[in-house]
C-alpha positions as CSV (number, residue, x, y, z in Angstrom):
1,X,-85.6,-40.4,104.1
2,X,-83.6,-40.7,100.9
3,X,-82.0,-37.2,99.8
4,X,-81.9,-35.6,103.2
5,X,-78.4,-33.4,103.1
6,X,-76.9,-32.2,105.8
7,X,-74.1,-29.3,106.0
8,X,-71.5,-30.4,108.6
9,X,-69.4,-27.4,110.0
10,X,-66.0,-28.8,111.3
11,X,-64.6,-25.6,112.8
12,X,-61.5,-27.8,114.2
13,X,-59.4,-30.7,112.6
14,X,-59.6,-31.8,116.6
15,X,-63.5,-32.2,116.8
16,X,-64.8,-34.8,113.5
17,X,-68.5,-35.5,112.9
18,X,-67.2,-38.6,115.0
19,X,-69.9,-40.9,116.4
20,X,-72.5,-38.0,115.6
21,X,-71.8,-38.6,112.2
22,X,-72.0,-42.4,111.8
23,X,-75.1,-42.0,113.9
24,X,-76.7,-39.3,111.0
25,X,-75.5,-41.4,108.2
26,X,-77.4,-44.3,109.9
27,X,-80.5,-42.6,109.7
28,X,-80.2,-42.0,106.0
29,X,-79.0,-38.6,105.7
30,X,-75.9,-37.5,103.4
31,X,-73.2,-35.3,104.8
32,X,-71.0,-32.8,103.5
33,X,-68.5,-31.8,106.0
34,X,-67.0,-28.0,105.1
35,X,-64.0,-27.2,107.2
36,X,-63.8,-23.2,107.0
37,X,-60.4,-22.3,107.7
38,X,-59.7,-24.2,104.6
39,X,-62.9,-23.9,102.7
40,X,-65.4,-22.0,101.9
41,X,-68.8,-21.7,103.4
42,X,-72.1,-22.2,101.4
43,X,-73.8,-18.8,101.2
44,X,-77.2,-20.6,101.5
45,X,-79.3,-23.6,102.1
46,X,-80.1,-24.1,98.5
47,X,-78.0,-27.8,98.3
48,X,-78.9,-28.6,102.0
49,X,-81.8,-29.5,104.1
50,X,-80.1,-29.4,107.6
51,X,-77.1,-28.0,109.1
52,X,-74.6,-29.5,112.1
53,X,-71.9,-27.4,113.7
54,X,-68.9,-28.7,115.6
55,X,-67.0,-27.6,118.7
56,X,-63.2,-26.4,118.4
57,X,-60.4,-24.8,120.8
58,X,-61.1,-21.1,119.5
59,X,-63.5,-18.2,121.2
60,X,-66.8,-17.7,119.5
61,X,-65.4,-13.8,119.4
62,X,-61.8,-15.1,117.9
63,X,-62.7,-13.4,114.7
64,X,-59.1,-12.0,114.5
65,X,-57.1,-15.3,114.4
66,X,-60.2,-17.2,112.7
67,X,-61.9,-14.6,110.4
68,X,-64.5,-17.5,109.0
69,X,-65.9,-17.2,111.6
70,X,-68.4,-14.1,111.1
71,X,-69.8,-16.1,108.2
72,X,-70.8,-19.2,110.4
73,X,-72.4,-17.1,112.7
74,X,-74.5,-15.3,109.6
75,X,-74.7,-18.7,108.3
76,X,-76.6,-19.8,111.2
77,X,-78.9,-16.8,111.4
78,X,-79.7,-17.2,108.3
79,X,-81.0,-21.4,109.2
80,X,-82.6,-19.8,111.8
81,X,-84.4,-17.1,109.2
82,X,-85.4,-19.7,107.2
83,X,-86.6,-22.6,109.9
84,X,-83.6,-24.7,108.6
85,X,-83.1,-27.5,111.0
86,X,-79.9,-27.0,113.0
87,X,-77.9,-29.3,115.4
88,X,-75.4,-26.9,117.4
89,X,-72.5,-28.3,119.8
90,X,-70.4,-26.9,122.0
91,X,-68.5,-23.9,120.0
92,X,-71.7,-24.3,117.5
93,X,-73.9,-23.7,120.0
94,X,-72.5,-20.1,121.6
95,X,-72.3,-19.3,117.8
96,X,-76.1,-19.9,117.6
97,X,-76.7,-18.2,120.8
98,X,-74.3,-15.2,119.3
99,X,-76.0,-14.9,116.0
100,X,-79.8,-14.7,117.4
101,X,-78.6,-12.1,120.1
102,X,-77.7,-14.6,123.0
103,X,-73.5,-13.9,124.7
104,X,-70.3,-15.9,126.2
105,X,-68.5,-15.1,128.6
106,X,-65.8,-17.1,129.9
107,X,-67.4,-19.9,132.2
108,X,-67.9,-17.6,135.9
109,X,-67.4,-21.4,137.8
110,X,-64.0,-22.4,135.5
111,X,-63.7,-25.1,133.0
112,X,-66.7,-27.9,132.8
113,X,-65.6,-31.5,132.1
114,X,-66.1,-34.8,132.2
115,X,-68.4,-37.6,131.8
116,X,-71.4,-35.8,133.4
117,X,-74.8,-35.4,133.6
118,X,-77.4,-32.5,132.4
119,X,-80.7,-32.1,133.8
120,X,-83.8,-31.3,131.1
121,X,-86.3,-28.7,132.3
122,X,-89.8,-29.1,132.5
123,X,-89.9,-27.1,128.5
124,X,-88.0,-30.0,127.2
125,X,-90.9,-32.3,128.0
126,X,-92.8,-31.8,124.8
127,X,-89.8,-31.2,122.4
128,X,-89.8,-33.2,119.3
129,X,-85.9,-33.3,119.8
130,X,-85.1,-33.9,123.7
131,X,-88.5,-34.6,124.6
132,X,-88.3,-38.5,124.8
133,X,-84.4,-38.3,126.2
134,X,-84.0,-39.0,130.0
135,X,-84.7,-36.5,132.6
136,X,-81.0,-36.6,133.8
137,X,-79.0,-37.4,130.3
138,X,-75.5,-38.9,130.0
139,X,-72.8,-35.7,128.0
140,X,-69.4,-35.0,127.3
141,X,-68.4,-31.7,128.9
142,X,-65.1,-29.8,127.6
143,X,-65.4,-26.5,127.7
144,X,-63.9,-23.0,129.2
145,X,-66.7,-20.5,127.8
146,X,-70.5,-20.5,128.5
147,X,-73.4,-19.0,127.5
148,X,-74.0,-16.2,129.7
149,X,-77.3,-15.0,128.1
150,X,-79.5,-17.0,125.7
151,X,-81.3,-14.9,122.7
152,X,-84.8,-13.6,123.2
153,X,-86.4,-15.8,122.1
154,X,-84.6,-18.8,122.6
155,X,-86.4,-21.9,125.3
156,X,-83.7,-23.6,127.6
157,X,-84.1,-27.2,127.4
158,X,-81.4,-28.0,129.9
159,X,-79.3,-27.1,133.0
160,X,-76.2,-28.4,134.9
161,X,-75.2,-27.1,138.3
162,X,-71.6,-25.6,136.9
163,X,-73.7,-24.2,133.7
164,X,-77.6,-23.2,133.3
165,X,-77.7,-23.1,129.5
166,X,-77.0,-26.8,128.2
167,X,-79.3,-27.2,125.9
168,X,-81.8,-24.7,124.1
169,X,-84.1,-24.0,121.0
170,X,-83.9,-21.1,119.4
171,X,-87.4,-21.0,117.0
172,X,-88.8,-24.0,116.2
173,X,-86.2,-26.4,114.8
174,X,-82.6,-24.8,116.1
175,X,-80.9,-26.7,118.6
176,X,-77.8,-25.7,120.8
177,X,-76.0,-28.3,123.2
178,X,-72.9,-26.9,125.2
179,X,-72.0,-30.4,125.5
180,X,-70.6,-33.0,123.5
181,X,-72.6,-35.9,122.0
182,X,-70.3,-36.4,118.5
183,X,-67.2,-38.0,120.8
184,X,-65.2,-41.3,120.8
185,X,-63.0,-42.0,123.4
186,X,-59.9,-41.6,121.7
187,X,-61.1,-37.9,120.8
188,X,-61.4,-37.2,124.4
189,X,-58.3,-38.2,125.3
190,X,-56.2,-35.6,122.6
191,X,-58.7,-33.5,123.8
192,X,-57.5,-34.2,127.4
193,X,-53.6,-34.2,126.1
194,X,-53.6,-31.0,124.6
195,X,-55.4,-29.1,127.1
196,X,-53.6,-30.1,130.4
197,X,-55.5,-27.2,132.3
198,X,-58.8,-28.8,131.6
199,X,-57.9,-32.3,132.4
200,X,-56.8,-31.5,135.4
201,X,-60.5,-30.7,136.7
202,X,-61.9,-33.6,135.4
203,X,-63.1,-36.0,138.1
204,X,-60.7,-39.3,139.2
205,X,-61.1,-42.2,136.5
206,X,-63.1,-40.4,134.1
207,X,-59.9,-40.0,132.1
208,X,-59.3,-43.8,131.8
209,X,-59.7,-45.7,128.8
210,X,-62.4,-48.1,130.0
211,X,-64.5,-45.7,131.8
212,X,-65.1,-43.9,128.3
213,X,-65.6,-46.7,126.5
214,X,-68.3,-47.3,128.9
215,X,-69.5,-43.9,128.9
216,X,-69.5,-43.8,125.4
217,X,-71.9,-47.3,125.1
218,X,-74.4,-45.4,127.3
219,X,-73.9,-42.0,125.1
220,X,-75.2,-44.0,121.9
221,X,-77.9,-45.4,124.0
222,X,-79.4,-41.8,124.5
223,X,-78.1,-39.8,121.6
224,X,-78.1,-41.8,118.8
225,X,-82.2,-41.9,119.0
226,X,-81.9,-37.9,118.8
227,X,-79.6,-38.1,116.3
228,X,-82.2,-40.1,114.0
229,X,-85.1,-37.5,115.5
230,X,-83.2,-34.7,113.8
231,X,-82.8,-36.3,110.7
232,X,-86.7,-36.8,110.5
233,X,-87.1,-32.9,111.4
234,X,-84.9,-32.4,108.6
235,X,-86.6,-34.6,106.5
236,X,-90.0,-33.2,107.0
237,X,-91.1,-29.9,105.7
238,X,-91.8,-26.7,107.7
239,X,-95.8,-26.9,107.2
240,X,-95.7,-29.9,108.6
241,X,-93.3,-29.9,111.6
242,X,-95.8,-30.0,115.1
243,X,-93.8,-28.8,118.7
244,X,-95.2,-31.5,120.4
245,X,-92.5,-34.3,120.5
246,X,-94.2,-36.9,118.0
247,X,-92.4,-36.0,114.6
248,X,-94.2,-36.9,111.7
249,X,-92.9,-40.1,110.2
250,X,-90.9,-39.4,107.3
């Protein structure tokens, strides 16, 4: 899979490619990781076969305080346009939702964290992305804001009791996760120290260094292999993709 490149969208200095990344690199993809508030964002796909967006602490309507954003969201309409592979998380994936006609809203049950589970729906079964993942996966949850209403045509993938839209596809090869899969431990914890309200609704022990780095073995154990899935949907061309869940070999 030589010459795959992927555009990594670091909205926040607090949310690296982290495991994510190591995990895409693995699979033989190169990365170029664009930070927008301090540089500027491809106007296209024409160096770039993929795209991966980050979480971060602002709103997906912040575009006041953070005026790059507009751009990512046209950025990912654009992928979506053009059946561009995409891998959203967490902020990235209420910008996808946003920019194909989905909405947040702040989360109606409060903040969602943890080390927590999501459930896939019966759709998921036959993805090429999720399809082989568990039925009851392993995710980081940090998060104040949900997707309230997913775009037209976008297919929910999966569901947690606190939040319905987890995980969806918008089109054929645009994924959102409202969780976190790109985490380390050490991540979580800043994450945890800086936003003291959240913390405080995270379950007993969930917080403590050996639990995560616990929860973070088992992470690797389900995401990685999606990680190396989307790098093969990346890799292979759009006349070729299939929706069942057995990609092509690259």
């Amino acid at each position: 899979m030589g010459g795959v490149r992927i555009l990594v969208v670091q909205p926040s200095k607090l949310d690296p490619p982290g495991e994510l990344g190591e995990w895409l690199l693995a699979a033989g993809a190169e990365l170029d990781v664009v930070l927008p508030a301090e540089q500027e964002l491809p106007a296209g796909f024409d160096d770039h076969q993929g795209l991966v967006v980050l979480g971060g602490e602002m709103g997906v309507y912040d575009d006041a305080e953070h005026p790059w954003l507009a751009g990512l969201r046209a950025l990912l309409s654009k992928a979506v346009g053009e059946r561009v592979p995409v891998l959203a998380v967490c902020l990235g994936a209420q910008l996808l939702a946003v920019a194909t006609g989905g909405q947040v809203r702040p989360a109606r049950k409060g903040p969602e964290a943890g080390t927590l589970l999501v459930a896939k729906r019966d759709a998921a079964a036959e993805d090429p992305l999720l399809g082989p993942v568990p039925l009851t996966p392993d995710v980081l949850q940090f998060h104040t804001d949900e997707i309230s209403s997913l775009p037209p045509s976008a297919q929910l993938l999966a569901s947690s009791p606190k939040c319905d839209n987890q995980a969806f596809r918008v089109g054929d090869c645009a994924y959102g996760l409202q969780f976190h899969i790109e985490t380390t431990p050490d991540m979580v914890l800043e994450w945890a120290r800086l936003s003291p309200e959240v913390a405080e609704t995270v379950r007993p022990g969930q917080l403590e260094v050996e639990h995560l780095r616990e929860f973070h073995a088992d992470l690797a154990e389900t995401w990685q292999p999606v990680a190396e899935r989307f790098v093969r949907l990346v890799a292979t061309p759009p006349e070729e993709r299939t929706t069942s869940r057995f990609l092509p070999l690259a």
